[in-house]
N, C-alpha and C positions, 0 to 999 in steps of 0.2 A: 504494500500500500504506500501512495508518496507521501509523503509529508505536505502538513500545513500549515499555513500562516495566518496570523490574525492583519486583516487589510481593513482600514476604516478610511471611509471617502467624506471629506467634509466642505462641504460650502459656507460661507455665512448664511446663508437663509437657512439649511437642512444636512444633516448627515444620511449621505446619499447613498453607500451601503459600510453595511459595519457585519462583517461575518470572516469564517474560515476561507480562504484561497489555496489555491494549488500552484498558482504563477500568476503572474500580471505583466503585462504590457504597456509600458508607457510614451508619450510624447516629451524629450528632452528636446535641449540646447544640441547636442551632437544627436540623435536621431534618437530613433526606438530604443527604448531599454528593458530587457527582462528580468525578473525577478523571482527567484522558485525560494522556498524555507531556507532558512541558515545563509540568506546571503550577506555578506563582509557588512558593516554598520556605514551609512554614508547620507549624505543630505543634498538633495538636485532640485535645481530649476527644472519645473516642469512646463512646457510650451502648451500651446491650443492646440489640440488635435482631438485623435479619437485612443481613446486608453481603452484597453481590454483587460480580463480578469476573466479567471476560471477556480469558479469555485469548485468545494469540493464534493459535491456531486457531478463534477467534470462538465460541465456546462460552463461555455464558452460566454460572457455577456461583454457587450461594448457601450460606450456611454461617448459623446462630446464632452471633451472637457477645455477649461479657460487655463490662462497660466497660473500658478501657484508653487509649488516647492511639496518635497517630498522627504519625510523622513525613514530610510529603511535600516532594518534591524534583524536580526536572525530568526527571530520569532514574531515579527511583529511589524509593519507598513502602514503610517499615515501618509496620508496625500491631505493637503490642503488647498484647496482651487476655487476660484473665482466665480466656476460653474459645472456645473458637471449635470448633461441630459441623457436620458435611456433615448435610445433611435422613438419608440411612442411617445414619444412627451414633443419632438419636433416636429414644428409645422414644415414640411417640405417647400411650401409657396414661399414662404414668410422667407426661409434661408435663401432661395433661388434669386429673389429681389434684392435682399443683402445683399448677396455675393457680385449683382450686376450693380447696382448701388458704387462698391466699395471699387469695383475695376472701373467702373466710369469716372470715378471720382482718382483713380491712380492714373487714368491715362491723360487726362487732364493737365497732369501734369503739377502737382500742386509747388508751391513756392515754399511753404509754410512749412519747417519740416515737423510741425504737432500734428499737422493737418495729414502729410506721409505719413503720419509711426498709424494717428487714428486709422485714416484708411486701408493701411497693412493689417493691422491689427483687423478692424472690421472683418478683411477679404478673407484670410487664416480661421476665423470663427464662423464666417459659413462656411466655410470648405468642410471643417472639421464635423459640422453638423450633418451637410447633405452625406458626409464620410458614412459617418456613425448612422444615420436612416436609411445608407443601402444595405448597411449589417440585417435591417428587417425585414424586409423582401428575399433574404438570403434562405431565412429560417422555413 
């Protein structure tokens, strides 16, 4: 049997899930990072994207999440992020207009570099959305 991990997901609004894992996948600064029991103790910038986790009933779930930071431990994994959504919880319309929203507004061209980081920022939060709502069509 593998081993498990205590992973708790927390946003400021809600603790998004808090149970046993088997692995997890995350959104970093240097790309995807995995995580299975007992791994080394260390603390990461976590990016927008789509984070997965597989609990331990071996079920696979993905969620959008925001940036936040991550603290992993050998028995034990907080995430703490800005947002974090299951694929049902996204409006698919809503992200598809973001995401054109956010490149119209990048090819524009902006001057402003607050104006760049927001609409990078923007464009990477729907991606990571429409990402995580193809996860449910998958199923």
């Amino acid at each position: 049997m593998e081993r498990t991990f205590f992973l708790e997901v927390v946003t400021p609004e809600r603790t998004f899930f808090s149970g046993e894992c088997l692995s997890m996948v995350l959104p970093t600064l240097d790309g995807l990072y995995g995580v299975l029991a007992g791994h080394e103790p260390m603390v990461t910038a976590v990016e927008s994207g789509v984070f997965k986790y597989r609990t331990a009933d071996g079920m696979w779930h993905f969620a959008a999440v925001g940036k936040g930071f991550a603290e992993v431990m050998p028995e034990a994994t907080i995430l703490l992020v800005t947002t974090a959504e299951r694929p049902r919880e996204i409006d698919e319309q809503r992200a598809r207009q973001a995401m054109e929203r956010a490149q119209h507004r990048l090819q524009t061209l902006p001057t402003d570099q607050q104006e760049y980081t927001f609409s990078r920022a923007a464009l990477e939060r729907a991606k990571a959305r429409l990402e995580a709502k193809s996860h449910q069509r998958k199923k």
